[in-house]
Steps between C-alpha positions, in 0.01 A plus 500: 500500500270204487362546888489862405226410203309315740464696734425813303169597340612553118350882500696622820833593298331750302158648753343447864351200486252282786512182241634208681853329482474211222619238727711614768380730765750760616651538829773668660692146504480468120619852398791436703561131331480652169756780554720266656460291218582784271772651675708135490429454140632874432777413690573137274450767236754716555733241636511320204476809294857596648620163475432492150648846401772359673535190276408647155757769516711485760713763355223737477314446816437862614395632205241138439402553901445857407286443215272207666456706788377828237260260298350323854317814634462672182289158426293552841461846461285423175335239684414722810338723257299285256382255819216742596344468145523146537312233677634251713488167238656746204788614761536154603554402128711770451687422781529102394627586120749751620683255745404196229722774270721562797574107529566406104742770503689412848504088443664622066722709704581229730570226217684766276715538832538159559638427154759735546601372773518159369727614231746738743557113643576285239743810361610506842547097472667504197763770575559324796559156334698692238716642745557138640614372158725770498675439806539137413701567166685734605596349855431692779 
């Protein structure tokens, strides 16, 4: 997104324009960096988007797959349509709070997950070590 401000007058979004990039004049080689760049991130995206579902409720992971997968394009279809209203430095801010949002909520999700976890082991421990004391009174 950054190369993508710099190398895009702030009015072109929204009208024909013959102002001059800010900083970075564009070429052929530069469009193609910048969707490469955000094709892999959308890909981290969604990988870690499933891997989470997967992790939060593992019991539920259709329907949580199901419902990511709704709220993802429903999210870029509003985008799509308010961008060409926009200019480039508002849909570059728009674009930085929504994955700032994006990232709060995964790394919660993450910790919240991790806790869990955390606790499933030390019951896990405990049973275990129970079981052990159990054997050892009654003999076997």
């Amino acid at each position: 997104m950054v190369l993508a401000l710099l190398s895009t007058p702030p009015a072109a979004t929204h009208s024909p324009t013959s102002d001059p990039s800010p900083y970075l004049q564009p070429s052929p080689a530069l469009v193609l960096m910048i969707a490469f760049l955000l094709g892999a991130s959308d890909n981290s995206f969604n990988t870690s988007r499933t891997v989470l579902c997967a992790l939060i409720l593992p019991e539920n992971i259709a329907q949580m797959y199901s419902m990511s997968k709704f709220f993802q394009p429903l999210t870029s279809s509003v985008i799509f349509f308010v961008a060409p209203s926009l200019s480039m430095t508002a849909h570059f801010q728009l674009g930085t709070f929504l994955c700032l949002l994006s990232l709060i909520f995964y790394w919660r999700a993450a910790r919240n997950t991790r806790r869990v976890e955390k606790m499933a082991r030390r019951l896990a421990e405990a049973v275990h070590l129970l079981s052990d004391d159990n054997h050892r009174i009654i003999g076997y």
